[in-house]
C-alpha positions as CSV (number, residue, x, y, z in Angstrom):
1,X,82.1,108.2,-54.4
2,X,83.6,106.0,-51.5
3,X,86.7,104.0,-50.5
4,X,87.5,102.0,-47.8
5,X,90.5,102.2,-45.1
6,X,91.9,99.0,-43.2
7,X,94.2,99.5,-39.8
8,X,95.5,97.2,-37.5
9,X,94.1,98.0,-33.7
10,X,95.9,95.9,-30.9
11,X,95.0,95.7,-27.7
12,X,97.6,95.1,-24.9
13,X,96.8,92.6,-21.6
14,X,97.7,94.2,-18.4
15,X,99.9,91.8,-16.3
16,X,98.2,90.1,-12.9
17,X,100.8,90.2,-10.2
18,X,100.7,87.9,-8.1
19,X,102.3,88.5,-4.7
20,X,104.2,86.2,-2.0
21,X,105.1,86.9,1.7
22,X,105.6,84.5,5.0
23,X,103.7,87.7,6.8
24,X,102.3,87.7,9.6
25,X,105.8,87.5,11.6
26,X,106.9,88.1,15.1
27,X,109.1,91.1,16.2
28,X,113.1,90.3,14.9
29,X,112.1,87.9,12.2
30,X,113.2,88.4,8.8
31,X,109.6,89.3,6.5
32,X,109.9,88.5,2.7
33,X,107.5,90.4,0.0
34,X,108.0,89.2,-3.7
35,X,105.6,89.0,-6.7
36,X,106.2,87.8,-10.2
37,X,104.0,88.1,-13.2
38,X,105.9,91.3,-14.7
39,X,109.3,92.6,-16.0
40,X,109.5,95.7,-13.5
41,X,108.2,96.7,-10.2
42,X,107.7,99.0,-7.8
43,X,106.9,99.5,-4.7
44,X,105.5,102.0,-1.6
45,X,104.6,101.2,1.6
46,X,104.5,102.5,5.1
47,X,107.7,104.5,7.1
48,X,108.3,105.8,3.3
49,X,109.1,102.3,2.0
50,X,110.2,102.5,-1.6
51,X,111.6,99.6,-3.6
52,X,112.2,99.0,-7.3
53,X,113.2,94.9,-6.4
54,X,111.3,92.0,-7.1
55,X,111.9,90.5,-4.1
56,X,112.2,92.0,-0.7
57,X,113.3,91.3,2.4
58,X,112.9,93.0,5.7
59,X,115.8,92.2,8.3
60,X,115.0,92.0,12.0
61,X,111.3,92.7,11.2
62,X,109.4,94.7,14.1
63,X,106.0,96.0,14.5
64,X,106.3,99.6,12.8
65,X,106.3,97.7,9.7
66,X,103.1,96.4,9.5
67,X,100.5,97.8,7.1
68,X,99.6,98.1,3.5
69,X,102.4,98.0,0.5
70,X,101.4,98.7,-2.8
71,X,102.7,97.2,-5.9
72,X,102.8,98.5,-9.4
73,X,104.1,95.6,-11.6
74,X,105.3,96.8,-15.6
75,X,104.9,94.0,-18.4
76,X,107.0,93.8,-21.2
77,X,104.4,95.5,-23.7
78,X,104.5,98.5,-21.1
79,X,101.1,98.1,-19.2
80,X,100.8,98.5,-15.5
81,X,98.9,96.8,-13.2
82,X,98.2,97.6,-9.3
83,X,97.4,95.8,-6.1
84,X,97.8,95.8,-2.4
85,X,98.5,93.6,0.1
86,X,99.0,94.1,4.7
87,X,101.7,92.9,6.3
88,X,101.7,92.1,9.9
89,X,104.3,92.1,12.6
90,X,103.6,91.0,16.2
91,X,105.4,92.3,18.7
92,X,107.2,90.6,21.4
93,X,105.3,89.9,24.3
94,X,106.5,91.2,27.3
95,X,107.8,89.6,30.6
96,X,108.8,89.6,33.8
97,X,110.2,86.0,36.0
98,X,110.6,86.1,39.8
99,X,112.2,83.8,41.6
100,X,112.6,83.4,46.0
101,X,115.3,83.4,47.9
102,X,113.9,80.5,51.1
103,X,114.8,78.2,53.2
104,X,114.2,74.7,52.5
105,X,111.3,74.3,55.4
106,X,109.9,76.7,53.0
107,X,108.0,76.9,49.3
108,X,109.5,78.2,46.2
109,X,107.4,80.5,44.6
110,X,107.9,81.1,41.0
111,X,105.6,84.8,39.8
112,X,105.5,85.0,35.8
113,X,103.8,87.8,33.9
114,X,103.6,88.8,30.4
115,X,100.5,89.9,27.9
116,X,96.7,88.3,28.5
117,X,96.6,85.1,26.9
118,X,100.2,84.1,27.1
119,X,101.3,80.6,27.2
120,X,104.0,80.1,30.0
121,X,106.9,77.4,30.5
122,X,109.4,76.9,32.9
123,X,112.1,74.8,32.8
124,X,115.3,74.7,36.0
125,X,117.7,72.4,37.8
126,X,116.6,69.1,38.4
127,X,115.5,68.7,35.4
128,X,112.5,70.9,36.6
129,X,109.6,72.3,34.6
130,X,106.2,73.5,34.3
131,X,103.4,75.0,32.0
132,X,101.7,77.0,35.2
133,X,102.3,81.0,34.7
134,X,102.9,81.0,39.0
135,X,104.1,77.4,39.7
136,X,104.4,76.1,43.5
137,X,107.8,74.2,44.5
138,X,107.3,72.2,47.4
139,X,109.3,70.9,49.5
140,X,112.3,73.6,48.8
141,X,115.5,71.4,48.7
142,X,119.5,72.9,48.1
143,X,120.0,71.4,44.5
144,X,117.0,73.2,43.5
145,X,118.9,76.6,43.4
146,X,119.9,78.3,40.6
147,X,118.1,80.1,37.5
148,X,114.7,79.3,36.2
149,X,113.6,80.1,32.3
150,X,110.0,81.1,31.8
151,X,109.5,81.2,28.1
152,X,106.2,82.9,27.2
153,X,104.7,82.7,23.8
154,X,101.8,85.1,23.0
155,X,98.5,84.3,21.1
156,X,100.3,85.5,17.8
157,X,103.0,82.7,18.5
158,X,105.7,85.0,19.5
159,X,107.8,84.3,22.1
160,X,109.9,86.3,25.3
161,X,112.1,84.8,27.8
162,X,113.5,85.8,31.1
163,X,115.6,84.4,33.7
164,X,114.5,84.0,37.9
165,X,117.0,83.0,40.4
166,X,116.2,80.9,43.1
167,X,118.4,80.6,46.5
168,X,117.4,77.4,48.6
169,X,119.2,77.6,52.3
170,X,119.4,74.5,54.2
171,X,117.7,75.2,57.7
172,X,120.1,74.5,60.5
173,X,119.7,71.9,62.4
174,X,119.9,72.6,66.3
175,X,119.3,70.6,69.8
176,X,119.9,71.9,73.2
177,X,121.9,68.9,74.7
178,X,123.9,69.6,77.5
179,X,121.6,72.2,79.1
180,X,120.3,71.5,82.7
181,X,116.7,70.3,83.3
182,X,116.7,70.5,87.3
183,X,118.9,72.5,89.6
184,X,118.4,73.9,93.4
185,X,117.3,76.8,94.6
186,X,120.0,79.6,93.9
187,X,122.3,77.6,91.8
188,X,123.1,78.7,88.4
189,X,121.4,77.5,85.0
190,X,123.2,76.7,82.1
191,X,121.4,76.3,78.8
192,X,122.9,75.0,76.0
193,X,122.3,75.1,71.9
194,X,124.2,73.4,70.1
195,X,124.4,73.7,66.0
196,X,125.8,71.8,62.7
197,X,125.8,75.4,60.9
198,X,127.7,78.2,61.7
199,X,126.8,82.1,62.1
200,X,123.8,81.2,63.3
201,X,121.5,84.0,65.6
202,X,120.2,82.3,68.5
203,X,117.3,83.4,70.8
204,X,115.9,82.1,74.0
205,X,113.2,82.8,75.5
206,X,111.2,81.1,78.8
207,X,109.6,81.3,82.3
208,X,109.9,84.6,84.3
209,X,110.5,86.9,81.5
210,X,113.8,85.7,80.3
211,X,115.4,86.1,77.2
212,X,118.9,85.8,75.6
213,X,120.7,85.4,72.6
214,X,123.6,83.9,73.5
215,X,123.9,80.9,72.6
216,X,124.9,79.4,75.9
217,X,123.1,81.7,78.0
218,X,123.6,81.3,82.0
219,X,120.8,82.3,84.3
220,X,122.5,83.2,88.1
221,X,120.9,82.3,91.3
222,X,117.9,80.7,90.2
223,X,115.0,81.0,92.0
224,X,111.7,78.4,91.7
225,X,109.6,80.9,89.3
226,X,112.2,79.7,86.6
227,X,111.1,76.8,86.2
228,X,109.2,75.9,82.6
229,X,110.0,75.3,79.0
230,X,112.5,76.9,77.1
231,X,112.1,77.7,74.0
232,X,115.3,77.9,71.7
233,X,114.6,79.6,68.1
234,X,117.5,80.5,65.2
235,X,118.0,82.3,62.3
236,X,120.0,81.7,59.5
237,X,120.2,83.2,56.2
238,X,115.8,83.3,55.1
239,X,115.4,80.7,57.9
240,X,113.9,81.1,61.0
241,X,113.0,78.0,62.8
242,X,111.6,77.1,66.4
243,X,114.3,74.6,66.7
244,X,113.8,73.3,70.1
245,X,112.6,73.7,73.9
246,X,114.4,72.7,77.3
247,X,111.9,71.7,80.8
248,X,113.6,72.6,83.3
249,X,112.6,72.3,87.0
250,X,113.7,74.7,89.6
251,X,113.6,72.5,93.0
252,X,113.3,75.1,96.3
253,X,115.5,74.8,98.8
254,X,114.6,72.2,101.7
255,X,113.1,73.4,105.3
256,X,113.5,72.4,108.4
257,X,113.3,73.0,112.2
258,X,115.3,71.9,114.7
259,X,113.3,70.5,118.5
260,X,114.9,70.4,121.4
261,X,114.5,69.5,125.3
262,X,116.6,73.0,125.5
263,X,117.1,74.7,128.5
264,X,118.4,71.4,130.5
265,X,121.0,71.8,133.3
266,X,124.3,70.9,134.0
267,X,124.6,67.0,133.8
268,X,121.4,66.6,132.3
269,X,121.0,64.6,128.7
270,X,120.1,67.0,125.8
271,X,118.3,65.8,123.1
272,X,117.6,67.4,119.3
273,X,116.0,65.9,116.4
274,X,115.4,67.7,112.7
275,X,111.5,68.4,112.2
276,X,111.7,68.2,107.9
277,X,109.8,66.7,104.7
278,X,109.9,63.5,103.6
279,X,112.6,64.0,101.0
280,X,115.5,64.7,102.9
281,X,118.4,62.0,102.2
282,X,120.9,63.8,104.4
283,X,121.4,65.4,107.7
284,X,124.3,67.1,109.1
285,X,124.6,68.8,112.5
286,X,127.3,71.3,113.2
287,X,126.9,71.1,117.1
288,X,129.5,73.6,119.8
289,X,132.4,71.7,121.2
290,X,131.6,68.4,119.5
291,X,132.2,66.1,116.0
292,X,129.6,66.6,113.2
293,X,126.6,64.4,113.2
294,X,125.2,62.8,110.5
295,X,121.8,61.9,111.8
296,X,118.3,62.7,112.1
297,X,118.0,63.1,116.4
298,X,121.1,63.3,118.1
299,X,121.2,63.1,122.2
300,X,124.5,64.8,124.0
301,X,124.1,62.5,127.8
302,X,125.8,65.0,130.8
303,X,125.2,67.9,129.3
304,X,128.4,70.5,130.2
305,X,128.4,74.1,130.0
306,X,130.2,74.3,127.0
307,X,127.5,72.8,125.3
308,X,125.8,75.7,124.7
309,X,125.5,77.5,121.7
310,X,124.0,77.5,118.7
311,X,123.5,73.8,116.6
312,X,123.5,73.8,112.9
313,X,121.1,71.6,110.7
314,X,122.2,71.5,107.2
315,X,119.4,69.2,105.0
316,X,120.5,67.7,101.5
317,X,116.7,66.7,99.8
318,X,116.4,64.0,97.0
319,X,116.8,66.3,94.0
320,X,120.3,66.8,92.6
């Protein structure tokens, strides 16, 4: 005997999630992870992440986040379906900026680092800017101080800023008018510097071993060995600049000797006459029991006793 039986048998589809996400992102971005294609979801992921949303969205984003999340998607006739997908988040790259503080006979040096690879750009006053990681500003000028951004973006695409300070001084600006450049034998020596900033640190140095830093130094009794350049330098601030030298000449004192017909007797004409260089312009004799003479030989006809004595010969050379 036999009969026959007839059920119904259905088989279910599974749903095929499909998943969406603007990973990778960089460090404090938002990251999104959504999928469609079922009626409930769930999902793990790394740090413990759980999440029964369809759509997801991670605020301020950072690196720890990265790796795989696992979806289970439910359909409406109950079946599950599974699948995976990494997330990535960069980091920020680090970053350092150094400026300068210079003076403007100087360079501004601009040092950037950050991660290997890293694209760098600077912008500043003046409208400045530049894609070099350690850029060169030459010549240094006042209105370029003030802060510099280097923006540095990694090979991910993230970017890191920082902020260098630059300080420009304007070198002084000095001259040494009014200082001597010849003087005699045991006069004095004035030097002079003279400056359009104050504050200013002065040094001298020259012939002889001198030095100062007075600005108006004043060398006593000056003797020939003085005579040379000067040399004036300053410093102001991050400048230090040879600003200027002095010649000065040292003239020696003039020599002379004084010839006479001397010893001559009573009534007899004395005679004297300066034995000197070339250069003298002046003579002046002091002479016993007479007027000053202003003369190179001198004669005193019937000589007198009180002639004797000792005759002064003062000599005034060419050099003033």
């Amino acid at each position: 005997c036999s009969s026959t039986a007839i059920g119904t048998i259905t088989i279910k589809p599974i749903p095929q999630p499909t998943l969406q996400t603007n990973s990778p992102r960089c460090n404090g971005k938002n990251l999104s992870l959504s999928a469609t294609g079922g009626t409930a979801y769930t999902w793990t992921g790394v740090n413990s992440f759980t999440s029964n949303l369809q759509n997801n969205t991670f605020s301020n984003a950072n690196p720890s986040q990265s790796g795989a999340y696992q979806l289970t998607v439910t359909a409406a006739n109950s079946c599950t379906a599974s699948t995976t997908i990494t997330l990535t988040v960069h980091p920020t790259p680090s970053i350092s900026a150094t400026g300068a503080t210079v003076c403007s006979t100087q360079n501004i040096n601009l040092t950037g680092n950050s991660v290997s690879g890293a694209n760098y750009y600077w912008l500043g006053p003046n409208n400045y800017s530049s894609s070099q990681q350690n850029p060169v500003i030459s010549p240094a000028i006042v209105s370029a101080s003030g802060d510099y951004t280097l923006r540095a973006t990694s090979l991910a695409g993230c970017i890191n800023t920082s902020v260098a300070n630059v300080t420009v001084t304007q070198a002084p600006q000095i001259n040494t008018n009014g200082s001597d450049t010849q003087k005699c034998e045991g006069d004095n020596l004035q030097l002079n510097a003279n400056s359009n900033t104050a504050n200013v640190n002065f040094s001298w140095n020259g012939p002889n071993g001198f030095f100062s830093n007075q600005q108006n130094p004043q060398i006593t009794s000056i003797t020939p060995a003085a005579s040379g350049v000067y040399a004036l330098s300053v410093s102001y601030g991050p400048c230090t600049v040879n600003a200027a030298t002095q010649a000065v000449t040292i003239h020696p004192l003039p020599t002379g000797t004084i010839i006479s017909n001397s010893p001559v007797c009573e009534t007899k004409r004395l005679t004297y006459q300066a034995q000197s260089p070339n250069n003298i312009v002046t003579y002046l004799w002091q002479i016993p029991n007479g007027f000053p003479q202003q003369t190179f030989s001198a004669q005193r006809d019937t000589s007198k006793l009180n002639y004797s004595g000792n005759y002064t010969l003062t000599l005034t050379d060419n050099h003033t």
